[in-house]
N, C-alpha and C positions, 0 to 999 in steps of 0.2 A: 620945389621938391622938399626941402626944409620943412615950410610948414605942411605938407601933408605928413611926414613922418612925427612929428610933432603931435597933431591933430591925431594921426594914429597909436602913435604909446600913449597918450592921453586917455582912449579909446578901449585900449588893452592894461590900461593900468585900472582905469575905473570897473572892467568887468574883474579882474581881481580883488578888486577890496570888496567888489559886493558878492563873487563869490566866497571871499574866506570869511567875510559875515556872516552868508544863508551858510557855509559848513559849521560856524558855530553854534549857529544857532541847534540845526540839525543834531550837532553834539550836547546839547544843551536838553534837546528834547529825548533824545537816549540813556544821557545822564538821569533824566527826572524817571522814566521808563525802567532803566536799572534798579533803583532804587527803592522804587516800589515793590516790584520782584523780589529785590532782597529781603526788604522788610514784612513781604507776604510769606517768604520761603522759610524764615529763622521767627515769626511770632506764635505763641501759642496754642493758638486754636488751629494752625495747619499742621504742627504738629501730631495735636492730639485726634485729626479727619485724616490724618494719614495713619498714625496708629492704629484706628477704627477699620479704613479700609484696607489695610495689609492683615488684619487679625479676621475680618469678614472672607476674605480671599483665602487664609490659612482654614479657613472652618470649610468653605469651598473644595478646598483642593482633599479637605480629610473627607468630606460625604462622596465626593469620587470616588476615593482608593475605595471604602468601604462599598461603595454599590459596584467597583469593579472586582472586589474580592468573593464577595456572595457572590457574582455571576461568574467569575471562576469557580466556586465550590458549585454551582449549579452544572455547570457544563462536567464537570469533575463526576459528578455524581449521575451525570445522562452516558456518558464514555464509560463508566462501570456498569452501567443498564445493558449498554450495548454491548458489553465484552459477555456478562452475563446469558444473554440471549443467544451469542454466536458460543458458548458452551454449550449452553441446552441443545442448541443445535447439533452439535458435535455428538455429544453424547447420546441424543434420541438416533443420529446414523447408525 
């Protein structure tokens, strides 16, 4: 009985040391993974392609407003067509 419990923590002690090795390692390749991330995140040139495309995205969102402002003054000015015509109307009774 001995030696199987023996033979057993032997058994359960050895999958622990090679699991807390493969999790270092695992942390080890997260570590390398983070790192590059950070150094991709805070270097120069992603800055200045972020810049670029939040300044392309602002020029974006300003030809909206503008092609939905003319299409307000367009509608704007068919709604006066129409009040127009329902006068004439009016007034030709």
């Amino acid at each position: 009985m001995a030696r199987f419990l023996r033979s057993n923590f032997r058994g359960l002690l050895a999958a622990q040391i090679r699991m807390s090795s493969d999790s270092s390692q695992v942390r080890g390749v997260f570590t390398k993974i983070h790192l590059k991330r950070r150094l991709f995140y805070f270097c120069p040139l992603f800055r200045q392609k972020e810049r670029e495309a939040l300044s392309a995205l602002k020029k974006h969102h300003e030809e909206e407003i503008d092609h939905h402002k003319k299409e307000i003054e367009r509608l704007q000015r068919e709604i006066d067509r129409r009040k127009g015509q329902i006068r004439k109307l009016k007034h030709d009774d």
